[in-house]
C-alpha positions in Angstrom: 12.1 3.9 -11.7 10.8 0.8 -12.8 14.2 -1.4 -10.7 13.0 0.9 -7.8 9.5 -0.6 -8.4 10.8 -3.9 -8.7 13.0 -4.0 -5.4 9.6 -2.6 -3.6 8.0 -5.5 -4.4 10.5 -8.2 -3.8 11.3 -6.3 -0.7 7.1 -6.8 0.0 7.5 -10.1 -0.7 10.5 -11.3 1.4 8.9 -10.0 4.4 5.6 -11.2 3.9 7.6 -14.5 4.3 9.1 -13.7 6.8 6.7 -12.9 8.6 4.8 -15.7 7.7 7.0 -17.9 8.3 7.3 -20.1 11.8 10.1 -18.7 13.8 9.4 -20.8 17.2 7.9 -23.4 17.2 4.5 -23.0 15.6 4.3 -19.3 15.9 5.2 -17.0 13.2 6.9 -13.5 13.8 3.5 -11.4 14.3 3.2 -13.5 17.5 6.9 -13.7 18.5 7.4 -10.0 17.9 3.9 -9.1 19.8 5.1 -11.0 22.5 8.5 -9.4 23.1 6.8 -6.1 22.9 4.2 -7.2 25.4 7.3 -8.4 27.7 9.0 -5.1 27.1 5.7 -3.0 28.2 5.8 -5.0 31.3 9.4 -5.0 31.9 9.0 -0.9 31.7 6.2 -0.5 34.0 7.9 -2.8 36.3 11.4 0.2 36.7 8.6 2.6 36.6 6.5 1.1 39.3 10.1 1.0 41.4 12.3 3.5 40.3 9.3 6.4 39.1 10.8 6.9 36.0 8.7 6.3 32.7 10.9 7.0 30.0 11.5 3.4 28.8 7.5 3.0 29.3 7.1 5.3 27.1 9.3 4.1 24.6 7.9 0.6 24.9 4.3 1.4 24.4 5.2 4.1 21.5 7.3 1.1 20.4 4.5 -1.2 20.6 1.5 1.3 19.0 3.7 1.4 16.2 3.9 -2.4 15.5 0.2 -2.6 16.3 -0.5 0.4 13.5 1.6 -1.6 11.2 0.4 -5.0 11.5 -2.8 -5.3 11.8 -3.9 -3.5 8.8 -1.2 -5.8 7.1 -3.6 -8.7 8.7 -6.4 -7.4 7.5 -4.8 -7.3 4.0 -3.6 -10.9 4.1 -6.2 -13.0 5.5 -9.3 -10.7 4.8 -11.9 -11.6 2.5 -14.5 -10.7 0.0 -17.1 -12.3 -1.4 -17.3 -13.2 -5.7 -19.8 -10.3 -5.9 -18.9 -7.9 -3.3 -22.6 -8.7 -1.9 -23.1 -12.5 -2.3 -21.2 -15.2 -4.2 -18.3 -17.0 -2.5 -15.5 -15.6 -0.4 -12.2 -15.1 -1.4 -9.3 -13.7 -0.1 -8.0 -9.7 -0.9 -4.5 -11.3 -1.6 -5.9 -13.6 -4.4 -8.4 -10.8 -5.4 -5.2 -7.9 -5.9 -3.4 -10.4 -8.1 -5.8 -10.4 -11.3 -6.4 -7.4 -13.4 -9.9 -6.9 -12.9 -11.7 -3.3 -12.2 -13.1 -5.5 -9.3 -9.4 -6.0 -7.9 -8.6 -2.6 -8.8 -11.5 -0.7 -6.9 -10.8 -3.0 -3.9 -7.0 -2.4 -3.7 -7.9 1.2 -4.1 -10.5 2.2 -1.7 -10.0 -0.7 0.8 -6.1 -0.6 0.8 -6.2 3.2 1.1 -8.1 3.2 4.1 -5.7 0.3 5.4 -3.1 3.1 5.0 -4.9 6.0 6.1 -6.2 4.8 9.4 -2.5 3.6 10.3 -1.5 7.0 9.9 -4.1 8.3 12.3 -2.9 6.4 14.9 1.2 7.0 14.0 -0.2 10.9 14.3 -1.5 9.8 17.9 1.7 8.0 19.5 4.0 11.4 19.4 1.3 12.2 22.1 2.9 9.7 24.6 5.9 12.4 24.2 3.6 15.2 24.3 4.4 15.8 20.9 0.9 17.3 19.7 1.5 19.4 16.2 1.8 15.8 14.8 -1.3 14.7 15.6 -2.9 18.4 14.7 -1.4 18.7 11.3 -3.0 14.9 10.4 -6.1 15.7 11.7 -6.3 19.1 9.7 -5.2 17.0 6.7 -6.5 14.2 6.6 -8.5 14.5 3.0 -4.9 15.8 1.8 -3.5 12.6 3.2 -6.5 10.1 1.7 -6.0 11.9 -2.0 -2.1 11.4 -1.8 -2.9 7.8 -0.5 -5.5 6.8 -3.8 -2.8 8.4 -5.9 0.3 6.3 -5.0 -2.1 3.0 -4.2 -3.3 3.2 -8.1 0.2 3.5 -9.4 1.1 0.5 -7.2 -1.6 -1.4 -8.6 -1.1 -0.9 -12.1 3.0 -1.2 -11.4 2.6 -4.3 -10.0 1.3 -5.6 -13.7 3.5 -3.6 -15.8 7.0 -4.4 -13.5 5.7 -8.7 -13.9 4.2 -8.4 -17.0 0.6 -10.3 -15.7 -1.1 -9.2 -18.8 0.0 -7.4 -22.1 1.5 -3.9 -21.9 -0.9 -3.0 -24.5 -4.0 -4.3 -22.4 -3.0 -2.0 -19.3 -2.3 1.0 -21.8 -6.0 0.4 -23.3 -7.5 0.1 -19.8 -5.3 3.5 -18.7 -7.0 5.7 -21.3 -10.4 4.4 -20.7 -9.7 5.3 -17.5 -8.5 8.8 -18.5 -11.6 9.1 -20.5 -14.1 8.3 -18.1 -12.1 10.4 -15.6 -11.8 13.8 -17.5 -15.7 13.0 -18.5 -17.1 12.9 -15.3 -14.4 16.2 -13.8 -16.1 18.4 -16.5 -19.8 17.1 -15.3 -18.8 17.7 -11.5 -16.6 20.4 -12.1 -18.4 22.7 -9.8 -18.2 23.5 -5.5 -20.9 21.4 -4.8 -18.7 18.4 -5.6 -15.4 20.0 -5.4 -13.9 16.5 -2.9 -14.9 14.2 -6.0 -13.5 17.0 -8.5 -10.2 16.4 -6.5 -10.8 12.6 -6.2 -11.1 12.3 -10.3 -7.6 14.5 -10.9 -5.6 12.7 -8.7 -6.7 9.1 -10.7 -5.9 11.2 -13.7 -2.3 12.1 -11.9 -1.7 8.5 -11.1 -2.9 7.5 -15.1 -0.3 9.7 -16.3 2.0 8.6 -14.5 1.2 4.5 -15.0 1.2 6.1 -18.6 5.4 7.0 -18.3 5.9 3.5 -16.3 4.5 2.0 -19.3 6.9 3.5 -21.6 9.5 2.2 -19.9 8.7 -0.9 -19.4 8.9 -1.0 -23.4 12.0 0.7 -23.2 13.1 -1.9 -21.1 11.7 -4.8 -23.0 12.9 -3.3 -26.6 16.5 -3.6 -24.8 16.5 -6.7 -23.7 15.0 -8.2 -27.4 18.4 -5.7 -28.5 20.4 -7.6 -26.9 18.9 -10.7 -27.5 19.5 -10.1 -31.4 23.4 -8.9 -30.8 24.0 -12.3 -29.1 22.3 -14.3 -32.4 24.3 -12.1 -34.7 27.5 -12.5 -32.5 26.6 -16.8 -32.5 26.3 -16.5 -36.4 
């Protein structure tokens, strides 16, 4: 699990140069590949225009509400900002924000990157319509708290992953943070453990899910780290 981790962030990271990265002169790809998409929409109403036949349009425009689902939440993620104090202080930039392990970074990545996921979703659920393809579009809508829990779960594994897999603080920091966490978590489930506040209930046991989980990456990150300082010792032994 924790090399499957690992190639999900180096993956992250390759493309976010790549897409950063100038392709043609001084454009990076969002704007080469939003340009070929807008080229292909107009290629596509051009045969439809003179031979009636929308097919390809309706390729290229599910084509290009895709990219447009994709990216510009991704935008958002890279060049939005926050200020120091949520409310006043300085801005600063969600990338830089993400990287420390703060409860300020972690809230952020978890409510404001969860929506950045959710809302894309919406709108994937929306382009099967260009096919008239509806049920996709009905099952999100009917689901969409399902899809927003299942979201906040896997976003706070990420986050805490993301310290455990490069080691940005000590393992035993993160595990002292987790069952605070778990805690504070199972504390305030029993308080609002009623139907009044049944959403929140649910909100509270999937954090616990993901803690429990962060919990078992831990343990293998030690696992991990007590074989390479194994190995480490074999080779010293072997030397002498």
């Amino acid at each position: 699990m924790l090399d499957m981790l690992r190639y999900f962030f180096e993956a992250s990271r390759k493309v976010d140069k790549f897409i950063y990265k100038k392709h043609i002169k001084s454009y990076n790809a969002v704007i080469v590949i939003f340009i070929v998409l807008l080229a292909m929409v107009s290629v596509s109403i051009y045969i439809n225009d003179h031979l009636n036949n929308d097919f390809l349009l309706r390729i290229a425009l599910f084509t290009l509400g895709s990219y447009m689902c994709l990216i510009m939440p991704y935008i958002f993620y890279r060049e939005g900002e926050i200020r120091r104090y949520i409310l006043w202080g300085d801005k600063e930039k969600y990338i830089d924000v993400l990287k420390r392990f703060t409860i300020k970074s972690y809230l952020v990545f978890l409510f404001e990157i969860s929506y950045l996921v959710v809302i894309p979703l919406l709108g994937f659920s929306n382009l099967p319509l260009i096919f008239n393809i509806k049920f996709i579009n009905r099952f999100a809508l009917e689901n969409i708290i399902e899809l927003f829990y299942i979201t906040i779960t896997l976003i706070s594994i990420l986050w805490f992953s993301y310290h455990i897999v490069y080691l940005t603080v000590p393992l035993q920091k993160i595990r002292i943070k987790i069952t605070k966490y778990i805690a504070i978590g199972a504390t305030l489930s029993l308080i609002i453990g009623n139907r009044e506040f049944r959403d929140i209930s649910i909100l509270f046991s999937c954090l616990l899910i993901s803690y429990f989980w962060i919990q078992y990456i831990i343990e293998l990150k030690e696992e991990e780290l007590q074989a390479l300082d194994n190995k480490t010792v074999t080779k010293e032994h072997r030397i002498t």
